[in-house]
N, CA and C atoms of all chains as a GROMACS GRO file, in nm:
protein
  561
    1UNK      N    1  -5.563  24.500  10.859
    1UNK     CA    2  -5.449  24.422  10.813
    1UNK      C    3  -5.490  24.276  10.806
    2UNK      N    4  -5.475  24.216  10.691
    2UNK     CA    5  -5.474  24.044  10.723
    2UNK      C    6  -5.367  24.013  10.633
    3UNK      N    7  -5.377  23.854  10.624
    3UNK     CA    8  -5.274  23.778  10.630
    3UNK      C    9  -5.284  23.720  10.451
    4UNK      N   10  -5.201  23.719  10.349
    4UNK     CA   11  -5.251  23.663  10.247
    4UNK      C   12  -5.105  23.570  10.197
    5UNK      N   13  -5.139  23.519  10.046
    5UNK     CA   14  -5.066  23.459  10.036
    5UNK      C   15  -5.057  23.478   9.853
    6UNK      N   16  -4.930  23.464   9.812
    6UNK     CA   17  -4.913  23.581   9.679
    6UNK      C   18  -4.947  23.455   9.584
    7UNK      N   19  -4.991  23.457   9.522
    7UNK     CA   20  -5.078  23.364   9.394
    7UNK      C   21  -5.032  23.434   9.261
    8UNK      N   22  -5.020  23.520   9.239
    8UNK     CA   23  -4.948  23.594   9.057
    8UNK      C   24  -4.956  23.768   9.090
    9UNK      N   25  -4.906  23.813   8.981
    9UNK     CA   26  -4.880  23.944   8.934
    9UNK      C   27  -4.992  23.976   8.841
   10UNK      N   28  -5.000  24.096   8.833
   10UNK     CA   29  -5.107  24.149   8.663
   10UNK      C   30  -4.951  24.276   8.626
   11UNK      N   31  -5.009  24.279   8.499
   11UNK     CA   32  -4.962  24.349   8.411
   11UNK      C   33  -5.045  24.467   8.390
   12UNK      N   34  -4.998  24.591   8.398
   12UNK     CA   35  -5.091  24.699   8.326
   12UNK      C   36  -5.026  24.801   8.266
   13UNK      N   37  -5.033  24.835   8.160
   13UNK     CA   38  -4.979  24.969   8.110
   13UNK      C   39  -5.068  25.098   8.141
   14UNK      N   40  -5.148  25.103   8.053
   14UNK     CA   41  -5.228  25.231   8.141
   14UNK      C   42  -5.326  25.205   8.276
   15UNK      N   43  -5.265  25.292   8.325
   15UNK     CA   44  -5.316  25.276   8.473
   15UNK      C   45  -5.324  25.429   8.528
   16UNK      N   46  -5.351  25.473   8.680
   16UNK     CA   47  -5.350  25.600   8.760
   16UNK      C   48  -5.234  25.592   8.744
   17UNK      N   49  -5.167  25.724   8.749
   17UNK     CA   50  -4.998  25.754   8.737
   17UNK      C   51  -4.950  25.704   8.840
   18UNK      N   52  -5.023  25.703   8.964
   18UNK     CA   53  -4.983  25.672   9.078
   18UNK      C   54  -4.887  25.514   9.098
   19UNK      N   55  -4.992  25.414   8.988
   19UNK     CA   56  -4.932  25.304   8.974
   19UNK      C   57  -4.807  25.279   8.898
   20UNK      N   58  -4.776  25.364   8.806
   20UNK     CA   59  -4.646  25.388   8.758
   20UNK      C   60  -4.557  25.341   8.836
   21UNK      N   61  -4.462  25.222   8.779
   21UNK     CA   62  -4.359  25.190   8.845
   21UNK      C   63  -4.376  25.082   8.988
   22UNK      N   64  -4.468  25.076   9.015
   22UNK     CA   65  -4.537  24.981   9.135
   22UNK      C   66  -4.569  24.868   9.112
   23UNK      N   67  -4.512  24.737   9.186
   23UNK     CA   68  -4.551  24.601   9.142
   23UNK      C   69  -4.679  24.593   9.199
   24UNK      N   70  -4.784  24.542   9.115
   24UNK     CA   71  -4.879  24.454   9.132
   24UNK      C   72  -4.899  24.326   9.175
   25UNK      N   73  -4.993  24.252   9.280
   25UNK     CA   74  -4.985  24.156   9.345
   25UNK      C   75  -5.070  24.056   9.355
   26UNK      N   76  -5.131  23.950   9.298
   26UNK     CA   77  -5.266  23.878   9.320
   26UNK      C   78  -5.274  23.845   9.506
   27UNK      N   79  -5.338  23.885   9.579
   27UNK     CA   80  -5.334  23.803   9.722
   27UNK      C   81  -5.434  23.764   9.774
   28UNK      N   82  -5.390  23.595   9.768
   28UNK     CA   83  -5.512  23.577   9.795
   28UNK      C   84  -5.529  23.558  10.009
   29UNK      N   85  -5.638  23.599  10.049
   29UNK     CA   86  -5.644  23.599  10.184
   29UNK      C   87  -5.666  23.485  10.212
   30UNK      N   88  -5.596  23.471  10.342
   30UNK     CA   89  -5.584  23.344  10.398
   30UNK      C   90  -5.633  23.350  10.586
   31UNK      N   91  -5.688  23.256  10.597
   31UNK     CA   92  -5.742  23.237  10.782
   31UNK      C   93  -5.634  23.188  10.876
   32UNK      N   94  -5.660  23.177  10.971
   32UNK     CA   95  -5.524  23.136  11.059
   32UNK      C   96  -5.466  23.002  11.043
   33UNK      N   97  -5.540  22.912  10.975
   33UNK     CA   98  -5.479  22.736  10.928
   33UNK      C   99  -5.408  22.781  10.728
   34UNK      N  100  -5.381  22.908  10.755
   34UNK     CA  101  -5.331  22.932  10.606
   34UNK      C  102  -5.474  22.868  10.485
   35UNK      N  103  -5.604  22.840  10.512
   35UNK     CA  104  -5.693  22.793  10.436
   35UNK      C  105  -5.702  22.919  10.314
   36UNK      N  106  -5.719  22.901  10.194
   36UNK     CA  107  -5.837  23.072  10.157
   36UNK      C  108  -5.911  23.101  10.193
   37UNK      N  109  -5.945  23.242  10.186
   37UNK     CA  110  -6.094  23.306  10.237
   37UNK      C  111  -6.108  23.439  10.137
   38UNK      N  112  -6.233  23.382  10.085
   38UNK     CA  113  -6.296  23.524   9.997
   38UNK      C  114  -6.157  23.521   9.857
   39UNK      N  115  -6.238  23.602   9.770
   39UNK     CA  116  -6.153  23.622   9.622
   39UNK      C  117  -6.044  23.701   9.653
   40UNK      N  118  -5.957  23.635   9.539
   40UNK     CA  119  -5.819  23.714   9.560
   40UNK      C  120  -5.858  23.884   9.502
   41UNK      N  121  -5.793  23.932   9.624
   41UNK     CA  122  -5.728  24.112   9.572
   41UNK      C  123  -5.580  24.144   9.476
   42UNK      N  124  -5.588  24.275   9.513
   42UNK     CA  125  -5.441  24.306   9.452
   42UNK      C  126  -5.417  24.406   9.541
   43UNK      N  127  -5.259  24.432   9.541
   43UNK     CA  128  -5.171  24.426   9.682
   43UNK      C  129  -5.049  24.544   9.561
   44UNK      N  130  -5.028  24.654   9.628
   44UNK     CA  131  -4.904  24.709   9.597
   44UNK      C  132  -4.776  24.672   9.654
   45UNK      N  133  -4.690  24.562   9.607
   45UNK     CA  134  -4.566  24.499   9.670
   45UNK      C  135  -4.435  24.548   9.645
   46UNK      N  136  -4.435  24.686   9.755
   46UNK     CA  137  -4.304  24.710   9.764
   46UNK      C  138  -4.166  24.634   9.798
   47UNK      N  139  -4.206  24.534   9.857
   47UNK     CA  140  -4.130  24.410   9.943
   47UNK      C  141  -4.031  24.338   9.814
   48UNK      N  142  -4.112  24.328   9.714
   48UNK     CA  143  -4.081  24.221   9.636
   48UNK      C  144  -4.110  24.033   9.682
   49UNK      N  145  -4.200  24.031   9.718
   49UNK     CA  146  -4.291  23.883   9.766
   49UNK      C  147  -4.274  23.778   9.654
   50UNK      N  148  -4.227  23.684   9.712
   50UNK     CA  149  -4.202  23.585   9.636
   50UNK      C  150  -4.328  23.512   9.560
   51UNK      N  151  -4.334  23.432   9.506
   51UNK     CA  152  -4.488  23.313   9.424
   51UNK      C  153  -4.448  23.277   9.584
   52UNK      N  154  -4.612  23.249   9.600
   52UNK     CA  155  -4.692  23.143   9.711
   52UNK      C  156  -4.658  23.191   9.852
   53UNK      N  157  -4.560  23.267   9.872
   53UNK     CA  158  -4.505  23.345  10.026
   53UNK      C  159  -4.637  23.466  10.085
   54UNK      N  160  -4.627  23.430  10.200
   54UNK     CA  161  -4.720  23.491  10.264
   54UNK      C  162  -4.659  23.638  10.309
   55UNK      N  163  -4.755  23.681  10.309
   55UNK     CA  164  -4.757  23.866  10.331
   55UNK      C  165  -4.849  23.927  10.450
   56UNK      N  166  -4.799  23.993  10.487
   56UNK     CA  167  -4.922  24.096  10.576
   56UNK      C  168  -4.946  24.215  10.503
   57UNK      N  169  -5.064  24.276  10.475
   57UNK     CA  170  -5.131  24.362  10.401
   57UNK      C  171  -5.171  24.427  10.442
   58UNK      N  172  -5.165  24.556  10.468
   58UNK     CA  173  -5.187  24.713  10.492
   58UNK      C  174  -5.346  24.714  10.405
   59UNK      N  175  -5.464  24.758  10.451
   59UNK     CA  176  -5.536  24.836  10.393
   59UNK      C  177  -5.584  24.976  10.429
   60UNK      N  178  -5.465  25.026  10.469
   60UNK     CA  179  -5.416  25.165  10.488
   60UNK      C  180  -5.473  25.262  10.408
   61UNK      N  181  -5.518  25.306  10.373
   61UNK     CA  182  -5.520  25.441  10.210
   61UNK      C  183  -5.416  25.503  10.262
   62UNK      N  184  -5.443  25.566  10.349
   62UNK     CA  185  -5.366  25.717  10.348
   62UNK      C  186  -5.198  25.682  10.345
   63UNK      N  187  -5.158  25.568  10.453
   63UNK     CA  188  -5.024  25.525  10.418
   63UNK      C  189  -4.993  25.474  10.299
   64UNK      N  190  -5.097  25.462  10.189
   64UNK     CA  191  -5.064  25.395  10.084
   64UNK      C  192  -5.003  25.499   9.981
   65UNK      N  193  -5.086  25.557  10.015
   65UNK     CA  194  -5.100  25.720   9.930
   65UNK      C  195  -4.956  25.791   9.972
   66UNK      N  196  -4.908  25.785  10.061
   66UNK     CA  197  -4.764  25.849  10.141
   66UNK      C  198  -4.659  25.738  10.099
   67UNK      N  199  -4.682  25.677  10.060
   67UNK     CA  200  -4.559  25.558  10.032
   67UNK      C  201  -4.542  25.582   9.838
   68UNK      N  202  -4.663  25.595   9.790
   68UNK     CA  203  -4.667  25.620   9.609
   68UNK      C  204  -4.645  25.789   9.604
   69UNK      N  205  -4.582  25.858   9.692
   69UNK     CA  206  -4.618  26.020   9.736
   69UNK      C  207  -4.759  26.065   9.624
   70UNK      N  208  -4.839  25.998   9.638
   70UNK     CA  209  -4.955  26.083   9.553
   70UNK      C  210  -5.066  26.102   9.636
   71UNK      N  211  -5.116  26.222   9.665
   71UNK     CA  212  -5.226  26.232   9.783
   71UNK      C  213  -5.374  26.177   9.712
   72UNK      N  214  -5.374  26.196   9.540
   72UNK     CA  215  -5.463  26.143   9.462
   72UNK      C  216  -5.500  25.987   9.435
   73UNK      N  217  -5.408  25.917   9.523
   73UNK     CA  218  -5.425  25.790   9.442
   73UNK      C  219  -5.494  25.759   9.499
   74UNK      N  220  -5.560  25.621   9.395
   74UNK     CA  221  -5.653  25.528   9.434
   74UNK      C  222  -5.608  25.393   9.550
   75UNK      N  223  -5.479  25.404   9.544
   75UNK     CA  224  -5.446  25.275   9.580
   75UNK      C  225  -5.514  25.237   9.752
   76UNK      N  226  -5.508  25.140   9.823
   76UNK     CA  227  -5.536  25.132   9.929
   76UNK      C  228  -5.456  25.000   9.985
   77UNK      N  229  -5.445  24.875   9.916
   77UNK     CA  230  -5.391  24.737   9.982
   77UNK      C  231  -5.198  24.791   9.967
   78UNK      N  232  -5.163  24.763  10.044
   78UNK     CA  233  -4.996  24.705  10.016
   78UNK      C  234  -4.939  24.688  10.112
   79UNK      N  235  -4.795  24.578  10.051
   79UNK     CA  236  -4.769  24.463  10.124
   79UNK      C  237  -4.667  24.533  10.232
   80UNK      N  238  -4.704  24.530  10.399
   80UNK     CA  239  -4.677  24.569  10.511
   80UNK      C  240  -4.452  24.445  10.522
   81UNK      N  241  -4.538  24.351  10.523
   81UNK     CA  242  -4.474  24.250  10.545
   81UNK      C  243  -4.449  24.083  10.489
   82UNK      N  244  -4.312  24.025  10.512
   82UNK     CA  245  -4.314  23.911  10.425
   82UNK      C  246  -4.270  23.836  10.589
   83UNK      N  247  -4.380  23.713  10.581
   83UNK     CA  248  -4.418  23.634  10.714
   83UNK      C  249  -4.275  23.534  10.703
   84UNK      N  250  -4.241  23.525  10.832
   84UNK     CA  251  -4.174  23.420  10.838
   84UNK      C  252  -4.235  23.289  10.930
   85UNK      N  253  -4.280  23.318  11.016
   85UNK     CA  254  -4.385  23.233  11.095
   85UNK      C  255  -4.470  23.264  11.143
   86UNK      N  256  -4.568  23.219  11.162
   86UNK     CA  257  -4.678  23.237  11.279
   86UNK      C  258  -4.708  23.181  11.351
   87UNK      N  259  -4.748  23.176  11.500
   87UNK     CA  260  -4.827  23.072  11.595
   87UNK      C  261  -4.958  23.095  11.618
   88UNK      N  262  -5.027  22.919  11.642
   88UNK     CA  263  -5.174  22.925  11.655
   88UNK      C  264  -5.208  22.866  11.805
   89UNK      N  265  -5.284  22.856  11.852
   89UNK     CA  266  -5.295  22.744  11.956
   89UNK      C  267  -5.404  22.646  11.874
   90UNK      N  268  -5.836  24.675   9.579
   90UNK     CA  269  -5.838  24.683   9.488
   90UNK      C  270  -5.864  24.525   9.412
   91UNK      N  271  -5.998  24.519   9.296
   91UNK     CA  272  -6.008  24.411   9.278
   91UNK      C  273  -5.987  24.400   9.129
   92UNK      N  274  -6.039  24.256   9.053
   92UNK     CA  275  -6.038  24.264   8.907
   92UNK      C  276  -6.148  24.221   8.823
   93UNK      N  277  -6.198  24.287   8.765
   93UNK     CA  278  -6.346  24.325   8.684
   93UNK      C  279  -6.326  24.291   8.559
   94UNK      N  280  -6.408  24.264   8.501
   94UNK     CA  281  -6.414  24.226   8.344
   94UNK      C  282  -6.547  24.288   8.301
   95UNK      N  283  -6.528  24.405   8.231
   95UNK     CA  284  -6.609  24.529   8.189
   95UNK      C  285  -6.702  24.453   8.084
   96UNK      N  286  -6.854  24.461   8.133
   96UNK     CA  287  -6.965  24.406   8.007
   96UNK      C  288  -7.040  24.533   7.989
   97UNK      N  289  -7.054  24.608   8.028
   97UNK     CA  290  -7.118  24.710   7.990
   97UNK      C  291  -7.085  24.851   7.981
   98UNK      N  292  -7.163  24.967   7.954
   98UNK     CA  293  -7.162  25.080   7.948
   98UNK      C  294  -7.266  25.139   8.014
   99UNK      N  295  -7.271  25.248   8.074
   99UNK     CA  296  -7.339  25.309   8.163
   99UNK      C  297  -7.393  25.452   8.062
  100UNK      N  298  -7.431  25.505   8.022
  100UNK     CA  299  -7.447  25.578   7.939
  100UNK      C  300  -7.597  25.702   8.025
  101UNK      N  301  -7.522  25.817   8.107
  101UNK     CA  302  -7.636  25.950   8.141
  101UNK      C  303  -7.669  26.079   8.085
  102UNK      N  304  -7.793  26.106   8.051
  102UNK     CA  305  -7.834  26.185   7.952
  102UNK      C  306  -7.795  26.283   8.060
  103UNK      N  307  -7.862  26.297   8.166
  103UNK     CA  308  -7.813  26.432   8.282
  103UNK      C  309  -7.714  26.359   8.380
  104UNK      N  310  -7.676  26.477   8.408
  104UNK     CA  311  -7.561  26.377   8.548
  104UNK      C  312  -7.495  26.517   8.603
  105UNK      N  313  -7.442  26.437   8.719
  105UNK     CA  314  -7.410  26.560   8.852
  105UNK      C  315  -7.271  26.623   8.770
  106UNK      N  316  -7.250  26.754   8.772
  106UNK     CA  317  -7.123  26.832   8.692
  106UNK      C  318  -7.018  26.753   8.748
  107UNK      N  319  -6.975  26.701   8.870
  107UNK     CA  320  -6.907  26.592   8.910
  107UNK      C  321  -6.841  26.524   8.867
  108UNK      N  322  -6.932  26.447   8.782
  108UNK     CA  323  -6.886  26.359   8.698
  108UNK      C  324  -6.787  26.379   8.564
  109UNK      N  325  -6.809  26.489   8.524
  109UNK     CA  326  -6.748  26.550   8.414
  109UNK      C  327  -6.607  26.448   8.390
  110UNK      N  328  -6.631  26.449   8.257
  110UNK     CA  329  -6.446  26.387   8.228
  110UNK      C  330  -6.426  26.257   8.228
  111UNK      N  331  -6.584  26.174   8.277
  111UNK     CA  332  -6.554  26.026   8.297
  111UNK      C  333  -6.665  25.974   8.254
  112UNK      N  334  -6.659  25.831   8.205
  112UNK     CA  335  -6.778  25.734   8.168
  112UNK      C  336  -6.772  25.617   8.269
  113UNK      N  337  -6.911  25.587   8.254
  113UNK     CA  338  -6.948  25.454   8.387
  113UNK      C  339  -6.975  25.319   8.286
  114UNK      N  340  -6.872  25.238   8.384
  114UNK     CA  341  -6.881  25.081   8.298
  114UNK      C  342  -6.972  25.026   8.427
  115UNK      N  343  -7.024  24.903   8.332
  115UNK     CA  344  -7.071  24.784   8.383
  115UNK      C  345  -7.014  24.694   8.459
  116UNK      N  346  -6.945  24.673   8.573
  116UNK     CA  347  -6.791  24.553   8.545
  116UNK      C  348  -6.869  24.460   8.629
  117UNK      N  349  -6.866  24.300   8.586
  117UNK     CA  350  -6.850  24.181   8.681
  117UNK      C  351  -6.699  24.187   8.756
  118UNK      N  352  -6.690  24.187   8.894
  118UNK     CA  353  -6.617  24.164   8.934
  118UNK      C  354  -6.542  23.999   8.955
  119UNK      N  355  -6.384  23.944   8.908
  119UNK     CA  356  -6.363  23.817   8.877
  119UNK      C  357  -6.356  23.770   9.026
  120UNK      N  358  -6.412  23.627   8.993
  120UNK     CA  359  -6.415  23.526   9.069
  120UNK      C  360  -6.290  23.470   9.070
  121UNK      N  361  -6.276  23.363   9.168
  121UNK     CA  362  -6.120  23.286   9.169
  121UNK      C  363  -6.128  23.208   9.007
  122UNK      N  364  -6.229  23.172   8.997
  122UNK     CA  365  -6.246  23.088   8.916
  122UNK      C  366  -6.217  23.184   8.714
  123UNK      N  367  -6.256  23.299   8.746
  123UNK     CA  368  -6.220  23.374   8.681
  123UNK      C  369  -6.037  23.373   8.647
  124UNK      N  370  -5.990  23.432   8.760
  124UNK     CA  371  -5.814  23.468   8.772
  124UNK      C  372  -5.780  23.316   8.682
  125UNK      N  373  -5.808  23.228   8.751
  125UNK     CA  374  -5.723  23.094   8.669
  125UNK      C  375  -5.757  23.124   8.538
  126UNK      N  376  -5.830  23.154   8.507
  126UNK     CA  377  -5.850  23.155   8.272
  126UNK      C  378  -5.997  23.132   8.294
  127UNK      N  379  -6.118  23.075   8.315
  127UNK     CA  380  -6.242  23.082   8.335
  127UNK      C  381  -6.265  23.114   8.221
  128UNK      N  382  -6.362  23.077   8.135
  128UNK     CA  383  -6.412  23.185   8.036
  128UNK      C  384  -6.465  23.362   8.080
  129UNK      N  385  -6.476  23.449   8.009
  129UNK     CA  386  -6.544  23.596   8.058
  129UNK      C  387  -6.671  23.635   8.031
  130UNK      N  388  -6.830  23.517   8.006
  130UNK     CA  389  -6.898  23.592   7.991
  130UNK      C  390  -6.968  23.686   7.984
  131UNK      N  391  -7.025  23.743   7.873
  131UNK     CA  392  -7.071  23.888   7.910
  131UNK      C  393  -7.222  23.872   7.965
  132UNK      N  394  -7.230  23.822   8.029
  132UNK     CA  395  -7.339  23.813   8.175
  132UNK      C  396  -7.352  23.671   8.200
  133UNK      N  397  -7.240  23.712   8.339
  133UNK     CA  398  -7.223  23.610   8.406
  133UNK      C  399  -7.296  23.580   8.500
  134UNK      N  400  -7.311  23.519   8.610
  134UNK     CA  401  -7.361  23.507   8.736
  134UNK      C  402  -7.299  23.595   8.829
  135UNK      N  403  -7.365  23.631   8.968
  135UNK     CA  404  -7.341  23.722   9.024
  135UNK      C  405  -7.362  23.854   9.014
  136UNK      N  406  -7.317  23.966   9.108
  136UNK     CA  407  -7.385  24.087   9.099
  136UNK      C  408  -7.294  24.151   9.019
  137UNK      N  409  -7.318  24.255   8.926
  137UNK     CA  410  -7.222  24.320   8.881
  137UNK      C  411  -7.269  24.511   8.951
  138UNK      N  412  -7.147  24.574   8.891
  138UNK     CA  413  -7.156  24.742   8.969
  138UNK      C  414  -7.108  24.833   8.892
  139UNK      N  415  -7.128  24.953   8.904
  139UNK     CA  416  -7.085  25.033   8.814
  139UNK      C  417  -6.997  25.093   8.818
  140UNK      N  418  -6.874  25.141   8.760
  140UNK     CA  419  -6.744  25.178   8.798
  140UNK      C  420  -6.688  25.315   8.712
  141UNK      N  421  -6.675  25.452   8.770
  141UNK     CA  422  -6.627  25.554   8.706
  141UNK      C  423  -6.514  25.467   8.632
  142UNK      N  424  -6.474  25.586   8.516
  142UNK     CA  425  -6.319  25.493   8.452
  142UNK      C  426  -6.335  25.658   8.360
  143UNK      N  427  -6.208  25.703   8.340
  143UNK     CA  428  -6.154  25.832   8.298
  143UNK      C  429  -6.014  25.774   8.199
  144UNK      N  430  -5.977  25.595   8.187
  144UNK     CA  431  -5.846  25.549   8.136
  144UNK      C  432  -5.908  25.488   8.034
  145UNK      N  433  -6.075  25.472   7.975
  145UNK     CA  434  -6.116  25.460   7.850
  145UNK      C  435  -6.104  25.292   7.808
  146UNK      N  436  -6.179  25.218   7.918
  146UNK     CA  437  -6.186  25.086   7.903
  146UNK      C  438  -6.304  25.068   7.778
  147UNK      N  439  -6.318  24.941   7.782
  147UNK     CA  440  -6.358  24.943   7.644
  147UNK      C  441  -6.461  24.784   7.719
  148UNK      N  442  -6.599  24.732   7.674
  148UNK     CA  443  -6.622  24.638   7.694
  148UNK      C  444  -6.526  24.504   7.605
  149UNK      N  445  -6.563  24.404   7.728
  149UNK     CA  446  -6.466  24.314   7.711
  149UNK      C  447  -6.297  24.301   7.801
  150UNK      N  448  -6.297  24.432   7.794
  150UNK     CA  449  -6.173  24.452   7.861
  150UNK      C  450  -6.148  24.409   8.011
  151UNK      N  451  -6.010  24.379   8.119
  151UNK     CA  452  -6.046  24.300   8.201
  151UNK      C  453  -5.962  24.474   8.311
  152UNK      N  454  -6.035  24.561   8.411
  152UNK     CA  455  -5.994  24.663   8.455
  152UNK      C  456  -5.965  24.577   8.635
  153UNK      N  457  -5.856  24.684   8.660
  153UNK     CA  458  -5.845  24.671   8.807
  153UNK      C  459  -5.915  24.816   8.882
  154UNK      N  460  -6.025  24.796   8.959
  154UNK     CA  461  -6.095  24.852   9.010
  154UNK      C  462  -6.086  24.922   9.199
  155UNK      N  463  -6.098  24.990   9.238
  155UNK     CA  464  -6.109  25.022   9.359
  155UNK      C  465  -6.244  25.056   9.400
  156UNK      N  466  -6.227  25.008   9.550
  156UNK     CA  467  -6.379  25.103   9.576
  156UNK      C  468  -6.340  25.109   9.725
  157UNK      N  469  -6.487  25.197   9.793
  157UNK     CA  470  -6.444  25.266   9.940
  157UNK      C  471  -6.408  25.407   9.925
  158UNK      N  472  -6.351  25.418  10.020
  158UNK     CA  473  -6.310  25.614  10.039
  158UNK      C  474  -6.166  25.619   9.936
  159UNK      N  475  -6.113  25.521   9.888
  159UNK     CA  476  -6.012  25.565   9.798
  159UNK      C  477  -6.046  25.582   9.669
  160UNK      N  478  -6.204  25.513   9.664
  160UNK     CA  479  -6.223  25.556   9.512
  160UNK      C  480  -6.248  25.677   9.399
  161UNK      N  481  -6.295  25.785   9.538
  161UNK     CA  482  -6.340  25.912   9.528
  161UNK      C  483  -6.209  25.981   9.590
  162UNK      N  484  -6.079  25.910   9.581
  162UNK     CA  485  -5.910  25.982   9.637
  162UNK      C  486  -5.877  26.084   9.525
  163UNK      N  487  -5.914  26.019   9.401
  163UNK     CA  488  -5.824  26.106   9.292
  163UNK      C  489  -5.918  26.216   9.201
  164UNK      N  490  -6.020  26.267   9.303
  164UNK     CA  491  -6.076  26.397   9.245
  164UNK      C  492  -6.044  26.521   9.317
  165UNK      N  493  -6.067  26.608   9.273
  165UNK     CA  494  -6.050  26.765   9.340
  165UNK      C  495  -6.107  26.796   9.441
  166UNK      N  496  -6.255  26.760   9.416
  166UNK     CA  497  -6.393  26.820   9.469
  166UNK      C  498  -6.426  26.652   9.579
  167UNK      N  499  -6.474  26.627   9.685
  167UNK     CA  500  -6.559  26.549   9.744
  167UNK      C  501  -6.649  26.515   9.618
  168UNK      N  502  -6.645  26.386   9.568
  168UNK     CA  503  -6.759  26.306   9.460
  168UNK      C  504  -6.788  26.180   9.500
  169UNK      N  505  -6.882  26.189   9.508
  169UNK     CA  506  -6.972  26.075   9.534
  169UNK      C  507  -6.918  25.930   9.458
  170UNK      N  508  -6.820  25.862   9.425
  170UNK     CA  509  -6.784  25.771   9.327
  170UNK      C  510  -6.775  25.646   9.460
  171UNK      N  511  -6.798  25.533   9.437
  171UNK     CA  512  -6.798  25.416   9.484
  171UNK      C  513  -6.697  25.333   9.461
  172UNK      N  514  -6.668  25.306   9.279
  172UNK     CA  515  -6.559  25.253   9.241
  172UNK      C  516  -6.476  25.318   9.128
  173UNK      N  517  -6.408  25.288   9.140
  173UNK     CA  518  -6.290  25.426   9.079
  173UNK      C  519  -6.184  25.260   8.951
  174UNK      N  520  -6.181  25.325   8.862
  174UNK     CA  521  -6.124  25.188   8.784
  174UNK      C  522  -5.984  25.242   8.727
  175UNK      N  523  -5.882  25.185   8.832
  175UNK     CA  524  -5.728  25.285   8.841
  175UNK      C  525  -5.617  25.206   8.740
  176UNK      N  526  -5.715  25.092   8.609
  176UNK     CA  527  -5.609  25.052   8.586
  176UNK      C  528  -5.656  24.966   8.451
  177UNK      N  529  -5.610  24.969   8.332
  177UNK     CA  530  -5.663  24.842   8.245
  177UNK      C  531  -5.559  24.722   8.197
  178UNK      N  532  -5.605  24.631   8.265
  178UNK     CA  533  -5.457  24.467   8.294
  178UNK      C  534  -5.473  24.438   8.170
  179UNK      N  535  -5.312  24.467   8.140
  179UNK     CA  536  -5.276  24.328   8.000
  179UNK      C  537  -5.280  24.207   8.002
  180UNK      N  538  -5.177  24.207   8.135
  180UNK     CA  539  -5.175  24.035   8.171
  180UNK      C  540  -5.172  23.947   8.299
  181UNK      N  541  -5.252  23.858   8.324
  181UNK     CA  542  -5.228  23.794   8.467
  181UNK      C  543  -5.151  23.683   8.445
  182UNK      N  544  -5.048  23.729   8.584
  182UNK     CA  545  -4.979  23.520   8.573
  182UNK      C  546  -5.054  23.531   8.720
  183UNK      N  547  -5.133  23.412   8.714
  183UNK     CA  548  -5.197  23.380   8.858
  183UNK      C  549  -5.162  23.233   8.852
  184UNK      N  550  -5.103  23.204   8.948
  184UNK     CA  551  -5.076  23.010   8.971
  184UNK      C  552  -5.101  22.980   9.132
  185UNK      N  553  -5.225  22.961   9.165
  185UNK     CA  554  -5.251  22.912   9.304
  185UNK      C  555  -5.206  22.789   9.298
  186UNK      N  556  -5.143  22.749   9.439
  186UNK     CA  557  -5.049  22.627   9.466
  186UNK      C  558  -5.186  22.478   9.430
  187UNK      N  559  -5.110  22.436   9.402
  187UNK     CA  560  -5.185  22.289   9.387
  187UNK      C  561  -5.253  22.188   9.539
   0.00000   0.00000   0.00000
């Protein structure tokens, strides 16, 4: 699980069926001072995540796969949670 | 799951029965610098990899890709696949904060 922060959507028409109907998510990962880290992914956002709102991200498969009910899919990232705060020391 | 911009074709005279049903692209995987609009050269810098695709990408085209144990999720049989390409993007709105 880490911590990201939603940067845009993609668009796709043909895709795995699995993605049918599933929002797509740009996220980009973020370190504990909210900095970036590493290239943005994509995130299945059941949540509905706002532009620039931070998320916690599942890289689950198998729960991913049980949430799209397809035991075939490809999917693996999606969005666990929408952050309201965090503490650092 | 990431986003690739397909430069090549993979093209096997023999290949494992496995494979059946699918062709192997070339894809650069995008950089940040990519997502914002970047130009897409077709050989860019960096490593590029090869990616099953069964949804009939086309070079040039910009695919969303998987890889790991989910990439080899949507076959019958245990196959050896690395990256699995579950998707071909029309459009990105990407706006990283200023």
């Amino acid at each position: 699980m880490f911590l990201a922060r939603v940067d845009g959507v993609v668009i796709a028409t043909v895709s795995h069926p699995s993605m049918a109907g599933h929002r797509s998510i740009i996220c980009q990962p973020i370190d504990a001072e909210g900095r970036d880290e590493g290239p943005p992914v994509l995130a299945i956002d059941p949540l509905g995540a706002g532009q620039h709102e931070r998320v916690l991200i599942s890289t689950d498969g198998s729960h991913t796969r049980a949430h799209v009910k397809d035991p075939k899919s490809p999917l693996r990232n999606i969005v666990m949670g929408l952050v309201d705060a965090k503490e650092t020391d | 799951m990431r986003l690739g911009h397909v430069i090549g074709r993979v093209t096997l005279s023999q290949q494992d029965p496995a494979y059946k049903g699918g062709r192997f692209l070339l894809v650069q995987p995008f950089s940040r610098e990519q997502f914002a609009g970047a130009p897409l050269l077709p050989l860019a810098k960096g490593s590029s990899l090869v990616v099953y695709d069964n949804l009939g990408a086309g070079v040039g085209h910009v695919i969303a890709f998987t890889e790991g144990a989910e990439a080899s999720a949507p076959f019958d049989q245990p196959t050896p696949v690395d990256a699995f390409n579950a998707a071909l993007v029309d459009k990105i709105f990407y706006t990283p904060p200023v």
